[in-house]
VOPA-80150 format. One record per residue (C-alpha): z, y, x; residue number from 1. Coordinates in steps of 0.2 Angstrom, whole numbers. Last residue first. Layout:
N
{r {Z Y X} NUM}
...
REM end
This chain:
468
{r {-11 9 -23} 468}
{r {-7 20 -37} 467}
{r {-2 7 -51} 466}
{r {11 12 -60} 465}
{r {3 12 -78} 464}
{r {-4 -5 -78} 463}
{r {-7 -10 -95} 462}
{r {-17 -27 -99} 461}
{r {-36 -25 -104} 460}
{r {-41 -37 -116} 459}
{r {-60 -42 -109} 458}
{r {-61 -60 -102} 457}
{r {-77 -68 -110} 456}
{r {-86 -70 -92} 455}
{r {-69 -82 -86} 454}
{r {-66 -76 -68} 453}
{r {-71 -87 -54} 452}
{r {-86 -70 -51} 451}
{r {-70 -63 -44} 450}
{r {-68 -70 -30} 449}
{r {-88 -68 -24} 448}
{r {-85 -52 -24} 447}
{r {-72 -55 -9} 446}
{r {-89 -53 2} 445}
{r {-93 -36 -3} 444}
{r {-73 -33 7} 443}
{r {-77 -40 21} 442}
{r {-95 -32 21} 441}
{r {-88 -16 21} 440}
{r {-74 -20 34} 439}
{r {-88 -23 46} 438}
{r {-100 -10 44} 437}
{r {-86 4 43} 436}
{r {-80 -4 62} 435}
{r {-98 -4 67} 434}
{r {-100 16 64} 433}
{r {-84 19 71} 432}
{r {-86 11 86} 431}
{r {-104 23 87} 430}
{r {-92 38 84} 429}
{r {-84 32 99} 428}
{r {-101 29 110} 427}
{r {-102 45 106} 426}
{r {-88 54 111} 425}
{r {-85 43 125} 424}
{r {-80 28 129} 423}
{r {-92 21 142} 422}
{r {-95 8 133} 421}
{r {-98 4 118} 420}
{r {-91 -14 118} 419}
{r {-73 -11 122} 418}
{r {-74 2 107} 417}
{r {-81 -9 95} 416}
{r {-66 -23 99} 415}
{r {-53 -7 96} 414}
{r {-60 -4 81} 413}
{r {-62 -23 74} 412}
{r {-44 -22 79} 411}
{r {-37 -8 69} 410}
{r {-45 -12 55} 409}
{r {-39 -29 54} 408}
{r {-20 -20 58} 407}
{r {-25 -7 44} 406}
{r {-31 -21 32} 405}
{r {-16 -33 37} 404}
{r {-5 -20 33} 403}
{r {-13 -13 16} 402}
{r {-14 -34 11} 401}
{r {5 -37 15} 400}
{r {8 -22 3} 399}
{r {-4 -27 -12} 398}
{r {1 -45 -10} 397}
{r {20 -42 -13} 396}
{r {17 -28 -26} 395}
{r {8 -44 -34} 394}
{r {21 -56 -32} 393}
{r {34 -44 -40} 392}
{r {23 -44 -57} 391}
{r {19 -60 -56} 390}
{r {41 -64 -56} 389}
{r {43 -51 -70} 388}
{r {30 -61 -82} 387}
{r {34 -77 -77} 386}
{r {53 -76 -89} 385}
{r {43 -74 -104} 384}
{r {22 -66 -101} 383}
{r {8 -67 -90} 382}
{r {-10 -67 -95} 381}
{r {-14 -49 -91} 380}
{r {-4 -47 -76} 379}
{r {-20 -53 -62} 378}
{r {-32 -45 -74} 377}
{r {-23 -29 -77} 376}
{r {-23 -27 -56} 375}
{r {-38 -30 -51} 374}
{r {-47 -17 -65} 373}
{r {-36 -5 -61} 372}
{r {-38 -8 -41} 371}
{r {-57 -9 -45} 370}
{r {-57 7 -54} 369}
{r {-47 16 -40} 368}
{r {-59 11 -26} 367}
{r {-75 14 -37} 366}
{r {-67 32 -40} 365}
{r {-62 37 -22} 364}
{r {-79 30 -14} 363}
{r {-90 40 -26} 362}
{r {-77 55 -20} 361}
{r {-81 52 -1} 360}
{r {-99 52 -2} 359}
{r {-101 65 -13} 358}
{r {-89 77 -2} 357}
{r {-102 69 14} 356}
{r {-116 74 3} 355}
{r {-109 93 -1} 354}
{r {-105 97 18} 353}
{r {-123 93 25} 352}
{r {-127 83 40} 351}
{r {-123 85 57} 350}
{r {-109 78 63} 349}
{r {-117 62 58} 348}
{r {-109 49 44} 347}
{r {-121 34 41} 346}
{r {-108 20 46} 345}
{r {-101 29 32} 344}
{r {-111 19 21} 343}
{r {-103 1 24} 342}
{r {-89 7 14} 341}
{r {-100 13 -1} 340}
{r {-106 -2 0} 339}
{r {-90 -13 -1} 338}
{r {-82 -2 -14} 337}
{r {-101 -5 -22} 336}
{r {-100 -24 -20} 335}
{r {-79 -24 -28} 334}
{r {-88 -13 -43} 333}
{r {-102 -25 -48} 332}
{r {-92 -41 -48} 331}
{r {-76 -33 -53} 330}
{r {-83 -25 -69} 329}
{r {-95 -40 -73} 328}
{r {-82 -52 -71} 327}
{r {-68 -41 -83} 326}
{r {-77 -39 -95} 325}
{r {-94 -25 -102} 324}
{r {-87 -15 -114} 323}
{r {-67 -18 -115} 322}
{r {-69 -17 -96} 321}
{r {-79 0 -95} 320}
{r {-66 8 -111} 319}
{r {-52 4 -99} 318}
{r {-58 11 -82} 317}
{r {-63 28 -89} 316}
{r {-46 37 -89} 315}
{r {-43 28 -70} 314}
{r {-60 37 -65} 313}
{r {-52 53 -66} 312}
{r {-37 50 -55} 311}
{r {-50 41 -44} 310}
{r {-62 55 -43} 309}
{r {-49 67 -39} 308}
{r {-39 57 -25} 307}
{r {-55 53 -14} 306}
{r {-62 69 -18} 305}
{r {-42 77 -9} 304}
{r {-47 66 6} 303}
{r {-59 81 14} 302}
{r {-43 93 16} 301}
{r {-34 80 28} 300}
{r {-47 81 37} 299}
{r {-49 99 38} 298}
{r {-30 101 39} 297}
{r {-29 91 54} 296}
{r {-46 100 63} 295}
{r {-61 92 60} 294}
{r {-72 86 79} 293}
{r {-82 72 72} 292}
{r {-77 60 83} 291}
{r {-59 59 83} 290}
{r {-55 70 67} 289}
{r {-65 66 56} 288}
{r {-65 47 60} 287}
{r {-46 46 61} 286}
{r {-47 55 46} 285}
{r {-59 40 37} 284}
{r {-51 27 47} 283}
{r {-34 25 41} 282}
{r {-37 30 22} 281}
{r {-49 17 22} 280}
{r {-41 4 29} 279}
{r {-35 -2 10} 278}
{r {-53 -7 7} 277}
{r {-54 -21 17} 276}
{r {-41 -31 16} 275}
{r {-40 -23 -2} 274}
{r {-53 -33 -6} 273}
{r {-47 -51 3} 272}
{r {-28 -48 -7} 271}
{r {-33 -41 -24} 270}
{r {-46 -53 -24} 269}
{r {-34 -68 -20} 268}
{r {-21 -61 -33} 267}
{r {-35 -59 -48} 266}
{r {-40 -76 -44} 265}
{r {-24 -85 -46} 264}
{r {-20 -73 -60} 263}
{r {-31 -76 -69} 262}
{r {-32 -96 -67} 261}
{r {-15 -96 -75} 260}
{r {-9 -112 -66} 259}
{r {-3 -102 -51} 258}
{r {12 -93 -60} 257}
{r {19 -111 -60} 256}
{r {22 -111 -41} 255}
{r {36 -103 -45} 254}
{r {39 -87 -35} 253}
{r {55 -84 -26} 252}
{r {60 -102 -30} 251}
{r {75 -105 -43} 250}
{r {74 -126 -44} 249}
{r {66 -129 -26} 248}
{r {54 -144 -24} 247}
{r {37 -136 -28} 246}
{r {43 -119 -17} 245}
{r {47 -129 -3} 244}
{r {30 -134 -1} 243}
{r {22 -119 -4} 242}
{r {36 -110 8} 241}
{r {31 -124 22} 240}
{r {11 -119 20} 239}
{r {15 -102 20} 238}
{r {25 -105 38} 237}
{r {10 -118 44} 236}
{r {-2 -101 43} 235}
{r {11 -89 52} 234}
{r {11 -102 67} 233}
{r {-5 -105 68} 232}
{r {-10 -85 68} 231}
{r {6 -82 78} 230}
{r {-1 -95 92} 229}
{r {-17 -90 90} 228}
{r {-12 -72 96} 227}
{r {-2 -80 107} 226}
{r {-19 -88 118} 225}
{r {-29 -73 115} 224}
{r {-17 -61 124} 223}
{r {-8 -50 116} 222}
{r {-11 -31 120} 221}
{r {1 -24 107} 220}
{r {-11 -13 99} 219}
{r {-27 -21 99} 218}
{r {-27 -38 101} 217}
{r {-9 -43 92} 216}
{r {-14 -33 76} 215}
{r {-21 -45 68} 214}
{r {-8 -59 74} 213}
{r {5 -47 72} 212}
{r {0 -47 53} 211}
{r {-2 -65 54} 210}
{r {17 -67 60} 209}
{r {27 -55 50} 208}
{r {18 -64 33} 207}
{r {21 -82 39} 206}
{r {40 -75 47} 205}
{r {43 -66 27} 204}
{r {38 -82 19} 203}
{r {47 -95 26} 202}
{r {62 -82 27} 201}
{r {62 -81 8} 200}
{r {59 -98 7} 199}
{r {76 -100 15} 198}
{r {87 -88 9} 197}
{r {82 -94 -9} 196}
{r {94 -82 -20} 195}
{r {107 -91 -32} 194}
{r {110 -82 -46} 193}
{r {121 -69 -53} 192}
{r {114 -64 -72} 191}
{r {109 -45 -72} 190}
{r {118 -28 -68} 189}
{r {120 -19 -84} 188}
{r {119 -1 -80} 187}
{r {125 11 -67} 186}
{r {120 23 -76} 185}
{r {111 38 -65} 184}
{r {119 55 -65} 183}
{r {129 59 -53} 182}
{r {126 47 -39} 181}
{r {109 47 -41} 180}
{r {105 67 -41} 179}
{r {117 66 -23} 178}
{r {107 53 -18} 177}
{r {91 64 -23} 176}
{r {97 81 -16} 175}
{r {100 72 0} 174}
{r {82 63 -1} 173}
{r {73 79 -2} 172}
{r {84 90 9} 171}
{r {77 75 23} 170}
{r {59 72 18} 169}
{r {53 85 24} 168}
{r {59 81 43} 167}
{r {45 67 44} 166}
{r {29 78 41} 165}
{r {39 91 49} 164}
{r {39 80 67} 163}
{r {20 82 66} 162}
{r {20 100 71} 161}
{r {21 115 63} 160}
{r {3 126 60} 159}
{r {-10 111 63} 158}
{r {0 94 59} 157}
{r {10 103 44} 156}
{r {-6 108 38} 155}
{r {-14 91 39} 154}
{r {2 81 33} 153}
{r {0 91 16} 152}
{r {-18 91 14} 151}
{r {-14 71 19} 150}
{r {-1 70 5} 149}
{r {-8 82 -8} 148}
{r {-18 69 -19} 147}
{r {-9 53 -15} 146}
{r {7 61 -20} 145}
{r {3 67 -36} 144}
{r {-3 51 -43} 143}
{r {14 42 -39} 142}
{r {21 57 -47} 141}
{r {14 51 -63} 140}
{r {21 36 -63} 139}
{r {38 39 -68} 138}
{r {31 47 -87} 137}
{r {20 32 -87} 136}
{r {34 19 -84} 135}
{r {43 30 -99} 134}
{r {29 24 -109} 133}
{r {28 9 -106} 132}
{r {45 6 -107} 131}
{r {49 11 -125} 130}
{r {44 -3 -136} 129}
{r {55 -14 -122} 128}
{r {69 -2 -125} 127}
{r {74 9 -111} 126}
{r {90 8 -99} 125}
{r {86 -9 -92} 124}
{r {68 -10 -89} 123}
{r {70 10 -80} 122}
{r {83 3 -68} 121}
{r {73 -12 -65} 120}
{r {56 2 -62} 119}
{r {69 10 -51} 118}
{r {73 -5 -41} 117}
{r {54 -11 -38} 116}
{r {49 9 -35} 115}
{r {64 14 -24} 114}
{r {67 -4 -13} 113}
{r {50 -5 1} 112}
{r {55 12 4} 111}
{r {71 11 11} 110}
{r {65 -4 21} 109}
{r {52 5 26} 108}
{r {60 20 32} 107}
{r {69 8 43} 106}
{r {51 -3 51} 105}
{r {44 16 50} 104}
{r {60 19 63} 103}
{r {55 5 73} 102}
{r {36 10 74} 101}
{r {41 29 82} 100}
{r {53 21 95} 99}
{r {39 9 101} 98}
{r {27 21 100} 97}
{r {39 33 112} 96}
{r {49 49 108} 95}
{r {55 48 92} 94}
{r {66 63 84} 93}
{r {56 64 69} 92}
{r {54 45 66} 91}
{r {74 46 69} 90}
{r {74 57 53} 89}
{r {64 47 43} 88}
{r {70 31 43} 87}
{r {87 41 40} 86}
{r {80 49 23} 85}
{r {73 31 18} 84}
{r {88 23 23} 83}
{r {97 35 10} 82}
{r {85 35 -3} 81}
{r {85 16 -2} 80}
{r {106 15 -4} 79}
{r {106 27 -19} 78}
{r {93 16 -26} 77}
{r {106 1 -20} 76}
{r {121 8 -28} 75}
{r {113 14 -45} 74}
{r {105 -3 -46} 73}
{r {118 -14 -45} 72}
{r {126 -25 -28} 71}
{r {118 -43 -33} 70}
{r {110 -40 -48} 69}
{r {99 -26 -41} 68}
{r {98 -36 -21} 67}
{r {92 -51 -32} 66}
{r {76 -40 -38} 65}
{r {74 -31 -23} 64}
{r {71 -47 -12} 63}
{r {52 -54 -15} 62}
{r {50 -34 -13} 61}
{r {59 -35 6} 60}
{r {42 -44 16} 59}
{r {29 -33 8} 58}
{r {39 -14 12} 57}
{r {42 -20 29} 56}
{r {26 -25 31} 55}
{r {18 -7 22} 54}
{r {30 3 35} 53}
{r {24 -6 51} 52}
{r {8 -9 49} 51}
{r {6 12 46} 50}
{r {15 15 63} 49}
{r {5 0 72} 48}
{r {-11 7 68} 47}
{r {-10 19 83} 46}
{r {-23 13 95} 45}
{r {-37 22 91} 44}
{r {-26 38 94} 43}
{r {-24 32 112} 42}
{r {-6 35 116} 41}
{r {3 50 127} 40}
{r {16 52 114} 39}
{r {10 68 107} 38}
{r {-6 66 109} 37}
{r {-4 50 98} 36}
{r {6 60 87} 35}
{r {-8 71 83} 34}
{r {-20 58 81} 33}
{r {-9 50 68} 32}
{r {-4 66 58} 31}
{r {-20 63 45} 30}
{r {-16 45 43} 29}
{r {4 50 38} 28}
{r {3 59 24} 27}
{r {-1 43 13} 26}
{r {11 32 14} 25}
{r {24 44 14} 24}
{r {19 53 -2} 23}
{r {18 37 -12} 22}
{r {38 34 -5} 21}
{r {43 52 -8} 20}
{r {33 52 -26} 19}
{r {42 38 -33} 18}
{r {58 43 -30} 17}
{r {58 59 -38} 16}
{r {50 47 -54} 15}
{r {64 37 -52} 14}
{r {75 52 -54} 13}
{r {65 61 -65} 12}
{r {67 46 -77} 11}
{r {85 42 -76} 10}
{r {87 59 -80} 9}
{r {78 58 -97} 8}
{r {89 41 -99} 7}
{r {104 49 -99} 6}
{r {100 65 -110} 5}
{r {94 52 -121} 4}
{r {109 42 -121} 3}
{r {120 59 -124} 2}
{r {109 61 -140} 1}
REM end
């Protein structure tokens, strides 16, 4: 009974967890104009603050695992809510971009650790007949905060100020270190091995590198000739971690993993469609509120059909595969995320209400149909000891993909504006427009991905923490 009682609070502990670092990557968006006022910065040119976190969050998962073993869970999850909580204060008490980013590169690291160490923390204390379900139980505030985050960042924006979308999280993550310290097990801390300093850093320059390369044009006013040289030079690092990878004993990720030809092709999808598709929650209230003249809470407001219809459509995304297989599903589905993208080059301030709520929760449910559906085909093969290190490649993918989609975003935005000119409102809106255009057709062109798949593959794997 006293076990139960233990792992009950175990739960709500991760599960706390979970929901600060899915609400904090999502209430931001709506505040980015806002703070760009606020820091004498073009709000067109703020997608350095979103790069930022979901970087940092990429380049430390390949880590968490060994940082568990190494130093125990209950220690570094206390660790993570605390860097997460200071991340957050000195993003509250930033007064330049440059300031602001550093602080998201902190909060980051804080929450780049809560979900992968809570979900070990969560592997260890349960049974493995037991896990999925208590994985369900954690995930369900994952959900939540997706759905009230850019309400919530909105309102805050318009009656307080933007500093409070950062300042929340502080009684928050207090209560939770002190929740941590006095109530989760310390557990069983797993077998000491030896951790590949050296491809880890392979990787992490190659991912630091090509996301500054995206982002190099339009944020940090590179010039063309370095923005080649970190493109070159990210490209060469990836190419050295492969290498190194087929030679090293203990590897971050084996190179074994890439003989499941589901996997290989479900990681590659996940990366080019979320390319596109993870920009979204960037430009849509940047949109709303830039050239379509919404107020914070408006915009923020007008991303709760976007939550709802994928909430719901996770229910039905199951039956559709087991129906009709996984090619077909990702096929048809990753053409109408990249359609339904390419429609809000459509959007004019004056058309009705209801079409652009339509609009918006069609794009919310084919978005979270094709995350489930990418993300059970890439695990859905894997099992022994590959199972845990496919799993940690793919939240490493899915974070390095939302930053480059926001830094890709960001520059093909900042390269429409340039060409519109004069910048004004509606030469803006016509930015917007192209920018839309653009990732859509990124992302309809990652269908071709998925037609690799196998016609006959149908068993769908469980995937209950996915909420990205």
């Amino acid at each position: 009974m006293q076990d139960d009682k233990s792992n009950q609070r175990l739960l709500w502990l991760v599960a706390i967890g979970f929901f600060m670092q899915t609400l904090d990557a999502t209430i931001v968006n709506t505040a980015l104009p806002a703070m760009a006022a606020s820091l004498g910065e073009s709000p067109l040119r703020m997608q350095s603050v979103v790069v930022a976190y979901s970087l940092t969050m990429a380049m430390l998962i390949p880590a968490s695992g060994w940082m568990a073993d190494r130093f125990g869970t209950r220690r570094l999850f206390v660790a993570a809510i605390a860097l997460f909580s200071l991340g957050s204060l000195f993003c509250a008490i930033s007064h330049s971009l440059t300031q602001l980013v550093i602080s998201r590169v902190l909060q980051g690291v804080g929450g780049a650790l809560l979900l992968p160490v809570g979900r070990l923390a969560v592997l260890r204390a349960f049974p493995r007949e037991q896990f999925l379900k208590a994985m369900s139980f954690v995930a369900l505030p994952g959900l939540i905060g997706p759905l009230i985050g850019p309400t919530l960042g909105g309102w805050l924006v318009e009656y307080a100020t933007w500093h409070w979308i950062f300042l929340i999280n502080l009684p928050v993550g207090l209560a939770g270190c002190v929740a941590t310290l006095a109530l989760m097990p310390e557990g069983v801390r797993g077998a000491a091995r030896r951790f590949d300093l050296s491809g880890y850093l392979m990787l992490s320059f190659g991912m630091v590198a090509l996301s500054l390369s995206l982002d190099g044009l339009s944020e940090l006013g590179l010039r063309q000739a370095t923005v080649l040289v970190l493109l070159v030079f990210g490209l060469a690092s990836l190419v050295a971690y492969w290498l190194h990878a087929t030679r090293q004993p203990e590897p971050l990720f084996s190179p074994r993993l890439f003989d499941i030809p589901s996997l290989t092709i479900g990681l590659l999808g996940n990366l080019f469609a979320r390319i596109g598709s993870s920009c979204m929650p960037f430009l849509i209230p940047l949109l709303l509120q830039v050239s379509m003249g919404y107020s914070p809470s408006q915009a923020g407001m007008m991303m709760l059909p976007v939550a709802l219809a994928g909430m719901v459509t996770k229910t039905l995304a199951t039956r559709l595969i087991t129906w009709l297989g996984y090619r077909k599903v990702l096929v048809l589905n990753t053409a109408l995320v990249g359609l339904t993208m390419a429609s809000f080059a459509l959007v004019a301030p004056g058309q009705p209400l209801w079409l652009r709520l339509v609009q918006l929760a069609f794009f919310g449910a084919v978005n979270s149909m094709q995350f489930t559906a990418m993300n059970t085909v890439t695990l859905k093969d894997l099992d022994g000891p590959l199972a845990s290190s496919g799993n940690s490649l793919l939240s490493m993918v899915q974070m390095l993909a939302m930053s480059m989609g926001v830094a890709a975003a960001g520059a093909v935005l900042a390269g429409y504006t340039g060409y519109f000119t004069p910048a004004g409102a509606a030469q803006t809106l016509q930015a917007f427009h192209a920018t839309f255009a653009t990732m859509g057709l990124m992302t309809l062109a990652s269908a071709w991905i998925f037609w690799q798949l196998s016609p006959d593959a149908r068993g769908v794997g469980a995937d209950p923490a996915d909420n990205h």
